[in-house]
C-alpha positions as CSV (number, residue, x, y, z in Angstrom):
1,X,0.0,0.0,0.0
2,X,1.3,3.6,-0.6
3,X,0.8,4.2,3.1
4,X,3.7,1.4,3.8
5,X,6.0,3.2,1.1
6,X,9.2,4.5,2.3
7,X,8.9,8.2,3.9
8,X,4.9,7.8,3.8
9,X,4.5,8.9,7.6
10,X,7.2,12.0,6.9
11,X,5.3,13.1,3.3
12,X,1.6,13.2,4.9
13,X,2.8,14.8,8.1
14,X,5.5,17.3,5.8
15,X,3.8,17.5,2.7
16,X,1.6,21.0,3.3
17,X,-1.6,22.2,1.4
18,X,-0.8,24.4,-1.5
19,X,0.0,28.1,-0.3
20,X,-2.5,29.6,-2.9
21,X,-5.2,28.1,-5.1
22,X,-3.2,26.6,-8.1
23,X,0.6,26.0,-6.2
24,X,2.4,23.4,-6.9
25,X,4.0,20.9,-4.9
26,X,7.4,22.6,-5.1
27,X,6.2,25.7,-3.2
28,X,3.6,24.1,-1.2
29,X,3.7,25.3,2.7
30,X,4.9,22.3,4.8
31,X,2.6,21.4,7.7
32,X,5.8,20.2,10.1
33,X,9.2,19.3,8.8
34,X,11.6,16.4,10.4
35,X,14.1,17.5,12.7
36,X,16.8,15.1,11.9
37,X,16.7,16.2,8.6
38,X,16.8,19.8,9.3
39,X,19.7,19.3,10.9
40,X,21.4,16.4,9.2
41,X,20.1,16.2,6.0
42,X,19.6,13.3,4.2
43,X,19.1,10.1,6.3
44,X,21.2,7.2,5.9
45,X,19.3,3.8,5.0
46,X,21.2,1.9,7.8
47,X,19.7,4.6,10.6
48,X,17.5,2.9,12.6
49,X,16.1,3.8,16.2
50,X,14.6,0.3,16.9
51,X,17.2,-2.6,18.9
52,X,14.7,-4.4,20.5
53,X,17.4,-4.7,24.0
54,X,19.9,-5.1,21.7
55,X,18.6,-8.5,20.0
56,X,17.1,-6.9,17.3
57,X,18.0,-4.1,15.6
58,X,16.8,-3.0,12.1
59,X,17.6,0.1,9.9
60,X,15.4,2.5,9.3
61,X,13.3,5.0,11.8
62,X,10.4,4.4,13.6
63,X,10.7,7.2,16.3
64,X,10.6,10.8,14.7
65,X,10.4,14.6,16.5
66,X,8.7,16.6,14.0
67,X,7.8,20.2,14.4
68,X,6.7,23.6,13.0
69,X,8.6,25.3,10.2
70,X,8.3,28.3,12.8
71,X,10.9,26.5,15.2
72,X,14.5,26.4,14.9
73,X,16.3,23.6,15.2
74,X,19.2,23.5,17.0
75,X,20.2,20.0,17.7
76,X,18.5,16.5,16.8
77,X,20.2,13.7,18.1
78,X,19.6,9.5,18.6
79,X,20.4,8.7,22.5
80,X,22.1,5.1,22.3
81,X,23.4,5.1,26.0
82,X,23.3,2.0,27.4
83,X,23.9,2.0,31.5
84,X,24.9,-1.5,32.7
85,X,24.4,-3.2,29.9
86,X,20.6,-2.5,30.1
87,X,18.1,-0.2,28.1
88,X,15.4,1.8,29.5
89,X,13.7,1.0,26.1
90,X,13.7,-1.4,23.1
91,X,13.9,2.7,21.4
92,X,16.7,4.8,21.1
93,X,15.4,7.8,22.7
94,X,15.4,11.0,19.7
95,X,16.4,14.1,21.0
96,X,15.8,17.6,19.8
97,X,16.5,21.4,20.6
98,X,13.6,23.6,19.6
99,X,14.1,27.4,19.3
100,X,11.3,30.2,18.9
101,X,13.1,33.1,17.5
């Protein structure tokens, strides 16, 4: 199904509504935009936030911070601490730093 393409969750929550009768795509306004990308561009296939406690990890993201075209983004980061061996979480924690300016 299209909804199980690649980037589906990032295009309906990114991809805007026209900014005037008749836009385009290409200058549609974005409802919220991905903070790892803002920051880091392009993501790698192999970048996955899923380990399953370290048993079973897989590429790709399933854990996303998204937000307003309005915010700054400062920092966006994957936490892949691990204290004692153990995870608080069978997901990486994301991380981001939102500014208002």
């Amino acid at each position: 199904a299209a909804s199980d393409a690649p980037g589906s969750v990032e295009r309906a929550l990114t991809d805007g509504p026209p900014a005037t009768a008749g836009a385009t795509a290409a200058n549609a306004i974005p409802l919220l935009r991905d903070t790892w990308t803002a920051v880091h561009g392009a993501v790698e296939p192999e970048l996955g936030t899923f380990h399953g406690f370290g048993r079973d990890p897989r590429p790709g993201r399933i854990d996303w911070i998204l937000a307003s075209p309005a915010l700054v983004v400062r920092l966006a980061a994957i936490d892949r601490t691990v204290a004692n061996g153990r995870w608080p979480s069978d997901h990486h924690p994301v991380v981001a730093v939102l500014v208002a300016e």
